[in-house]
N, C-alpha and C positions, 0 to 999 in steps of 0.2 A: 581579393578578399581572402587570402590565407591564413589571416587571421580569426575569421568570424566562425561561429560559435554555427553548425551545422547540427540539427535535431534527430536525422536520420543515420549517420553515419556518425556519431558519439553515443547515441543511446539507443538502446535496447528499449522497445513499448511494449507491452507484454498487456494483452487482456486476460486478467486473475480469475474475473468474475463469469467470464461467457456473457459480458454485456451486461443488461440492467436487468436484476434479479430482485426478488422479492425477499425480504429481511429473515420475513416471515421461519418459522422455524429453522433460522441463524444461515451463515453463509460459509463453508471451507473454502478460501480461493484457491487456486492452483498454487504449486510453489516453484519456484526457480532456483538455478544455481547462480552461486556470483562469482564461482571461479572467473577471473579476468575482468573482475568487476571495480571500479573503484568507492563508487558510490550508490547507494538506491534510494528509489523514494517510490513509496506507496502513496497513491493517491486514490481516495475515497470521495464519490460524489453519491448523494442522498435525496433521496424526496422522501420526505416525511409528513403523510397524508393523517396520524394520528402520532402526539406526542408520547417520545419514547427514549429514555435512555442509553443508546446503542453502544455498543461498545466493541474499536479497532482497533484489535489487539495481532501483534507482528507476533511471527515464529518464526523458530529456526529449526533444519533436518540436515540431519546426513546427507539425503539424498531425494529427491523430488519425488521420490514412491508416496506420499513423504515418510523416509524413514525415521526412527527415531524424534518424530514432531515435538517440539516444547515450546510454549512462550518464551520472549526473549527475556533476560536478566539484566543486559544493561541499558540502561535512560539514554532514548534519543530526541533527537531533536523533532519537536509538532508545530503544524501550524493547521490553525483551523479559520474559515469563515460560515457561521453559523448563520449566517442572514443573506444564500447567492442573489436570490428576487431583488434585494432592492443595494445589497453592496455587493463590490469587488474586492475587497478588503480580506487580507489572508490577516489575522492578528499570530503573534507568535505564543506558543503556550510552555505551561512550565514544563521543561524536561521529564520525558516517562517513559515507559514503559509498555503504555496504552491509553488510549484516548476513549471518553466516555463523552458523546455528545449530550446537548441542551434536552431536554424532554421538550421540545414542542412543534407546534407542527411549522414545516418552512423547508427549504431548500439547502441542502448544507457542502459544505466542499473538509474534508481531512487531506494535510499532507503530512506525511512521517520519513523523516528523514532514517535512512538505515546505512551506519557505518559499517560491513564489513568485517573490518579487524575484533568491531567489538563483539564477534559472536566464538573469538576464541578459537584453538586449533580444532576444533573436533568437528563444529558446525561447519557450512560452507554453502547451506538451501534459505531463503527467504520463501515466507509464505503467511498468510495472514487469514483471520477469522474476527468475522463480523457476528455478535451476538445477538439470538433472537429476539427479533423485536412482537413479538406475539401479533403482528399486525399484517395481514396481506396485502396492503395500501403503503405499506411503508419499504421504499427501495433504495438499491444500491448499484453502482458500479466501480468495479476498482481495476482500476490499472498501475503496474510498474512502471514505474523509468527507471533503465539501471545505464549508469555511465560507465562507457566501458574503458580500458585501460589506454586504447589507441584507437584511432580511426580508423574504419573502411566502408566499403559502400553497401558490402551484407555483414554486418553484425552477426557472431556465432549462435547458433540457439541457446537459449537459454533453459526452454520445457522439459531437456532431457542432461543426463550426466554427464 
């Protein structure tokens, strides 16, 4: 099998969130570095116990302090399944910037693809913020996947510089 496609020693799994947190007055998740990174993807999973417009918006930093923090500028790629309870269905969504879920109530899954090159020489930290949902009943948890450039069996950390 030296071809097949191995979860632990290609990617990086990074828990952002500290687990399943409350929306409730917004979420800053951790941020990471992508030196030696080829690819990322943020993935946001939701219970939404009262319907709420939430919105998972990627950043980029200097450095995981997070220094220099900003919203990203360029349009990546989203897939969202707004209905996990009764589908498995990721639908694909239009290219952005930020993803703003359904207002209502249900189980939701976000994934945001993050290219790397498109955050320019300056940037090189992925990190993301989930906005408040005014609701304590309403939760999140996110995790990275970041593919890394080569295999091995410990992936370098990513939490620090």
């Amino acid at each position: 099998m030296a071809n097949s496609l191995n979860l632990v020693e290609q990617f990086k799994i990074v828990d952002a969130s500290a687990g399943c947190v409350t929306s409730n007055g917004g979420v800053t998740c951790d941020y990471v570095t992508l030196k030696g990174v080829k690819r990322a993807w943020i993935v946001a999973q939701f219970t939404q116990a009262v319907g709420h417009a939430t919105v998972v918006q990627p950043q980029m930093a200097t450095a995981v302090a997070p220094t220099g923090a900003v919203s990203i500028t360029a349009v990546q790629r989203i897939w969202a399944n707004e209905a996990t309870a009764t589908t498995d269905t990721l639908v694909r969504q239009t290219d952005a910037v930020l993803y703003t879920l359904t207002a209502d109530v249900t189980k939701k899954q976000v994934i945001i693809e993050i290219d790397p090159a498109s955050f320019g020489p300056t940037y090189d930290v992925l990190g993301c913020t989930i906005s408040n949902s005014g609701q304590a009943t309403n939760f999140v948890a996110v995790q990275y996947f970041l593919e890394m450039g080569y295999s091995q069996a410990t992936p370098p950390t990513a939490i620090t510089d």
